[in-house]
C-alpha positions, -999 to +999 in steps of 0.1 A: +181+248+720+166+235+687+167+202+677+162+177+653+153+140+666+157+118+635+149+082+641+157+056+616+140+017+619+144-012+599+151-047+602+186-060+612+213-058+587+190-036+564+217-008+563+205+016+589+233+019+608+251+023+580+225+053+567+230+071+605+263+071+601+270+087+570+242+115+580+266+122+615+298+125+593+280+150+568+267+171+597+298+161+620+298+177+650+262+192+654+247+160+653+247+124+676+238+090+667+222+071+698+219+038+695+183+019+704+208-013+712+227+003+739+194+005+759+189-034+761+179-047+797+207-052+820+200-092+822+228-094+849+204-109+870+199-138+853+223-170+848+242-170+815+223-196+794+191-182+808+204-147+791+211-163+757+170-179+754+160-137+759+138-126+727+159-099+722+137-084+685+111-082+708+101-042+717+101-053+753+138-062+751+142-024+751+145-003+780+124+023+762+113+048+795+150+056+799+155+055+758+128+084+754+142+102+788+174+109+776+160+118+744+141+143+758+169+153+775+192+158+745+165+176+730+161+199+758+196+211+761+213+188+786+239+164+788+237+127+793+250+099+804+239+066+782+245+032+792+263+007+770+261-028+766+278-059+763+266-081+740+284-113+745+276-115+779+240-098+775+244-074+806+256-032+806+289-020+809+302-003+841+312+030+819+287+047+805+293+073+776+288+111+778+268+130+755+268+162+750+237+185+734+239+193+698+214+204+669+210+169+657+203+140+673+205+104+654+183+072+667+186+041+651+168+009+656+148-020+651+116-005+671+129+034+676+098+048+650+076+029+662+078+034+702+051+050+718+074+067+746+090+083+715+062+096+695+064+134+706+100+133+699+108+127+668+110+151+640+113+125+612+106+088+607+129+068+584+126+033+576+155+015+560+140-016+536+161-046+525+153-083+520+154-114+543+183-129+523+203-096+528+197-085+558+205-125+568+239-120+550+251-088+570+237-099+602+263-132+601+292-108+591+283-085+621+273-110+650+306-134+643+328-104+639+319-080+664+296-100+689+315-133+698+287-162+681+292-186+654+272-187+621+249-219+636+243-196+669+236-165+642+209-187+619+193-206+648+188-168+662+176-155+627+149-182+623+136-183+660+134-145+664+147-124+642+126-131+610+088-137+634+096-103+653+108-082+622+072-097+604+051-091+636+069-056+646+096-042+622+079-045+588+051-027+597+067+008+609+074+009+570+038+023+569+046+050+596+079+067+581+081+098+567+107+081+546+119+049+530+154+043+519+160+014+499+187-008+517+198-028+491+215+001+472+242+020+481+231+046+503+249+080+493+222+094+472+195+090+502+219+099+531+227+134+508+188+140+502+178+133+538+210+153+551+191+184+529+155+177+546+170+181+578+191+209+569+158+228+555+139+215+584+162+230+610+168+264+593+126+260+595+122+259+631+157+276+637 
């Protein structure tokens, strides 16, 4: 089948999340989002506070062979099962969720446009730019709401890791996109743009 492999990177909290999802409700159900944080290592291995000192910005957090596998897999007209993670307790999930092959496939993550297993997969780069103090802001509204850790676990986090890995790895892809969104503004007008680029792009190759 054809398909479109869009990956969008930026730094935590930047608003690329955000940015993939309003692209998979405008295409709806020709299109997937995978998510680069699903594919975590299983750290189950591991006692719990050994789990919690993990680098977890680092590119090597990510299980990336099996990322770009089911990629390809997507791509190539077949169905897959991805893992999921838990992110409280730093290990995967015993389910696993099903996805089916369709026209466009979403990736979003820190690293995802800048991973060399994915370079021959990706039809278009997007980077997603927003500033420390932002991207700070969202990530404490996120990580105490969804993922179970205070505010002093979620700045302790930010200054250790977060901000030296997105200088050393995240910043950078900025250079390699095709595309860069502005995260501090509301994102309609870009999602509707890049929605149209892929739309031209797969009547293209179609």
């Amino acid at each position: 089948m054809d398909c479109c492999v869009v990956g969008i990177s930026g730094g935590t909290g930047s608003g690329k999340t955000t940015l993939a999802k309003m692209l998979a409700q405008h295409f709806g159900q020709d299109c997937v989002v995978v998510s680069q944080d699903w594919y975590y290592r299983d750290l189950a291995a591991l006692p719990p506070e050994e789990r919690a000192q993990v680098n977890f910005d680092a590119p090597d957090a990510i299980e990336a062979p099996l990322l770009a596998a089911q990629l390809a897999a997507l791509a190539g007209g077949r169905a897959v099962e991805v893992p999921q993670y838990d992110f409280a307790l730093h290990t995967r999930r015993p389910e696993s969720l099903h996805l089916a092959p369709v026209p466009i496939v979403i990736v979003e993550g820190l690293h995802v446009i800048g991973m060399p297993e994915l370079d021959g997969l990706l039809t278009l780069r997007i980077f997603v730019d927003a500033s420390d103090t932002l991207r700070l802001a969202r990530r404490l509204a996120r990580d105490t709401r969804e993922r179970g850790r205070t505010e002093a676990q979620v700045i302790a986090q930010f200054e250790a890791t977060v901000r030296p890995m997105h200088t050393r790895f995240v910043a950078p892809l900025g250079a390699k996109a095709d595309v860069v969104v502005d995260g501090s503004a509301p994102l309609e007008s870009a999602s509707a743009a890049l929605a149209a680029r892929i739309e031209k792009r797969l009547l293209t190759e179609g």
